[in-house]
C-alpha positions in Angstrom: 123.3 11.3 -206.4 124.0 14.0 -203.6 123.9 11.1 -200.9 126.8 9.1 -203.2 129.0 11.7 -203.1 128.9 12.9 -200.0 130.0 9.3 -198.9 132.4 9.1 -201.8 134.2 12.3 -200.2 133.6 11.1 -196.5 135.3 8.0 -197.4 138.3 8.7 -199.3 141.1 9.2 -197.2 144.7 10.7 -197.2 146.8 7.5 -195.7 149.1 9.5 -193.7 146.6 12.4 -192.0 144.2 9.7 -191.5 142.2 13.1 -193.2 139.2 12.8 -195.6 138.5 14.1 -198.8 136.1 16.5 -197.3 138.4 17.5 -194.6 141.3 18.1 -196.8 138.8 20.8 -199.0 140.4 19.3 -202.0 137.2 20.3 -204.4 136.2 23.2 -205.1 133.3 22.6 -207.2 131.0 19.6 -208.6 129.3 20.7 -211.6 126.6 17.7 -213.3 125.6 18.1 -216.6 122.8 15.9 -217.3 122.7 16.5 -221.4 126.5 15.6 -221.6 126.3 12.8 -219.0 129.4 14.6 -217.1 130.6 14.9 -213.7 133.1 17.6 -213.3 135.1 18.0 -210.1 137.4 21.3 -210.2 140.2 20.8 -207.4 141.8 23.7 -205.2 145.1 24.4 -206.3 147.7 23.9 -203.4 150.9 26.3 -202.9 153.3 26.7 -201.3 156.2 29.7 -200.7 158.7 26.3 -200.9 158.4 24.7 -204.4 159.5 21.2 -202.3 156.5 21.7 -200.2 154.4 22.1 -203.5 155.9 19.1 -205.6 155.2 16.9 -202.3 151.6 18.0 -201.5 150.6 17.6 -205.1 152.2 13.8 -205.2 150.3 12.8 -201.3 147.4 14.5 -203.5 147.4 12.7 -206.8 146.7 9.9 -204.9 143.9 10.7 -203.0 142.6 12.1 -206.3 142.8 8.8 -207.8 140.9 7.1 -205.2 138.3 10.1 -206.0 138.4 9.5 -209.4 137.6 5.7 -208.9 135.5 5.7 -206.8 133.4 8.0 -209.3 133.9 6.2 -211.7 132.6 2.8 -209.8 129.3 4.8 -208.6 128.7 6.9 -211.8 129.5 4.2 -214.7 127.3 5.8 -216.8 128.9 9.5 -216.4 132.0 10.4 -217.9 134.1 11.7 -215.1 136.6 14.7 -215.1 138.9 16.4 -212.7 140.4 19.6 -213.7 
């Protein structure tokens, strides 16, 4: 499982920084619970002093989230997945 996910986060990447999921330290934390079959990534908020810079960091990130998410999903089928 720990081998999946570390190429799950080495191969998701940002389109425009050419960075990976790893390199952007977008998750915090991955938390399995095997009883509840459920994979929980909890994400590193970003901020910004300029609510622009905010509103577009978190739209370039949705994105790569969703690849995250997928990807999860396609490797984990049997896990419920969650990013909060």
């Amino acid at each position: 499982m720990a081998d999946k996910i570390n190429e799950i986060f080495n191969s998701v990447v940002e389109k425009e920084t050419g960075l990976t999921l790893s390199q952007l330290n977008l998750i915090e934390k991955l938390t399995y619970s095997k009883k509840h079959k459920k994979l929980v990534a909890i994400k590193n908020d970003i901020h910004s002093q300029h609510a622009c810079c905010t509103i577009v960091s978190n739209v370039v990130i949705s994105g790569v989230l969703k690849e995250f998410r997928e990807r999860l999903e396609e490797a984990f089928s049997d896990l419920e997945i969650e990013i909060v």
